[in-house]
N, C-alpha and C positions, 0 to 999 in steps of 0.2 A: 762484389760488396754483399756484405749479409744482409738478410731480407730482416725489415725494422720490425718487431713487433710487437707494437704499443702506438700508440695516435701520434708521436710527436720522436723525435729523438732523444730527445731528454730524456723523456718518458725510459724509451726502451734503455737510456744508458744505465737510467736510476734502476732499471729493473736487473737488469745484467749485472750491475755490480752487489743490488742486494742477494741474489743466487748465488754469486761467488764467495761472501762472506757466508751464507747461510750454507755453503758446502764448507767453507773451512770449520765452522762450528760444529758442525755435525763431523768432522773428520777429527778434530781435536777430542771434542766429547768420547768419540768412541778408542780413539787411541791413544788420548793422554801427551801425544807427540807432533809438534809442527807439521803439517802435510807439504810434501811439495808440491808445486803450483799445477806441473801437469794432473796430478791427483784432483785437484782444487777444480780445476777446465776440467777433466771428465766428468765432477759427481755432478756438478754445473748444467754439464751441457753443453761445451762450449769448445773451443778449438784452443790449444794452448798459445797460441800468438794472439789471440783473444784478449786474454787474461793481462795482456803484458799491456794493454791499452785502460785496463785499470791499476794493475799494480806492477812497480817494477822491480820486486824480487820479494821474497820469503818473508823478509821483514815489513817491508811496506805491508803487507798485506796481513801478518799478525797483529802490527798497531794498529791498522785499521778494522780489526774484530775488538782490540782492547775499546775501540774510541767508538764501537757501536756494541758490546755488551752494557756497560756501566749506565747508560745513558737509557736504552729501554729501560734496564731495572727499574731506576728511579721513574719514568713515566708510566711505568705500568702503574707502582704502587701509588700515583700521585693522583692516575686517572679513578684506581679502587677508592681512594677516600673521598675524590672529589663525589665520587655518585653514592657516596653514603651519605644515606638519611638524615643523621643528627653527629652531633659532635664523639657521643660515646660510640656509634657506631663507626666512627671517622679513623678512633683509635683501632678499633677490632681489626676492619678492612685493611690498615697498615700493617698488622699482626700475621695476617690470614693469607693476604696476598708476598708474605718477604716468604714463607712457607712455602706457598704456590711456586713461588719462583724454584726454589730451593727442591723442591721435591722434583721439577722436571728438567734439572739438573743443571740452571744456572749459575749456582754456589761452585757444583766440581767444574765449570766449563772456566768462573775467572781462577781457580784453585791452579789448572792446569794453564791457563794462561802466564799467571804469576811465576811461573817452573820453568816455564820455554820463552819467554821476553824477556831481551838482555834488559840490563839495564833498572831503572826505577819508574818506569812507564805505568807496570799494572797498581805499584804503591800508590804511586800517585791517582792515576784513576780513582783505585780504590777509597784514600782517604776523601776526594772529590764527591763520592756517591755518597756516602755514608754521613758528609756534611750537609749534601741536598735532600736525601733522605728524612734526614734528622728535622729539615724548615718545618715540613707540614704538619709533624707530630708535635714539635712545639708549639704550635700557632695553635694546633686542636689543645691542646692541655692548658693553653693559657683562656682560651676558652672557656674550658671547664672550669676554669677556677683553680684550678692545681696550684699548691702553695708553694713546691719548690720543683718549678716545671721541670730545669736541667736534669735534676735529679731526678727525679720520675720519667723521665726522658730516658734518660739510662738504665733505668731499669727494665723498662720495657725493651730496650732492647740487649737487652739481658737476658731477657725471656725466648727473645726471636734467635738469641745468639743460639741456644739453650737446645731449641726448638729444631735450631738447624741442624746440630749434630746429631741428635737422635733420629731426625727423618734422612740425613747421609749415613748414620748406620742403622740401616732398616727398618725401625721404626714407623709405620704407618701414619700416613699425613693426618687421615681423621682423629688417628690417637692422640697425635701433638695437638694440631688443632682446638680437640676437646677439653684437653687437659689445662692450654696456654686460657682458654675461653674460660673457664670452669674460674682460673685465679683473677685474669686480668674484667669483668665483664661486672660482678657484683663491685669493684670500686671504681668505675669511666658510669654506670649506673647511677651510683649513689653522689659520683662529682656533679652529675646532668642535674640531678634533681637539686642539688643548693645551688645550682649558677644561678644568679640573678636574672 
């Protein structure tokens, strides 16, 4: 029996399977193409009969990176705005963190996902994240006052859309960053200051 290592079983199963998702990402990301699972149990760490006691084939185990990218995104950018200071900051860290994501290669990882998962799994995901995404920015802009939240809602990610392609075509994250800050920052400003 393999020697357990993490305090509990659980523990270790939950760590073991987050290793094997995080070799498949990293084997997708750099190949653009489904790895197979022995690939998967090497980058791991792990024995290929291992792998079969979390996943039991190719597929199970690319749904299961589809049902844990999407799902970070949203809480990373949920945790950025939560720990922003004021509401106009609320907007920026939504802004600044889909970038983040985007720049350390989150964007090409569900791109290449969406290519190699039969089926409508990663659409759906997708429209999923982009609907949860969407709660926090409008709860912040209704906030500020914003007279036509949806609208303005969309715009901003418009920006973030905007933003993403230029830092996937090489484009330097500070440079988007500055430029998205530069338009979006003098009006989440000037909404702070008329909220009641």
């Amino acid at each position: 029996m393999p020697r357990i290592q993490a305090p509990t079983v659980a523990e270790h199963r939950a760590a073991q399977r987050r290793a094997l998702l995080d070799a498949a990402r990293e084997i997708l990301a750099e190949t653009g193409r489904p790895p197979t699972l022995a690939r998967v149990a090497e980058r791991a760490g792990l024995a290929r009969s291992s792998l079969y006691q979390y996943f039991r084939s190719s597929g199970d185990l690319l749904n299961a990176v589809v049902e844990d990218v999407f799902p970070r995104w949203s809480a990373r950018v949920a945790a950025a705005m939560d720990a922003a200071a004021t509401p106009a900051d609320r907007v920026l860290a939504y802004v600044l963190t889909n970038f983040e994501l985007i720049a350390e290669g989150e964007h090409a990882l569900a791109t290449v996902l969406a290519e190699v998962v039969p089926g409508d799994t990663v659409a759906e995901q997708t429209r999923a994240m982009h609907a949860q995404l969407l709660e926090p920015l409008v709860e912040t802009l209704r906030l500020l006052g914003v007279p036509a939240v949806p609208e303005t809602a969309e715009m901003i990610n418009a920006i973030v859309f905007t933003g993403s392609r230029l830092i996937e075509s090489g484009t330097d994250l500070h440079t988007v960053w500055e430029s998205a800050r530069g338009l979006l920052e003098p009006f989440v400003r000037a909404s702070e200051q008329t909220t009641p």
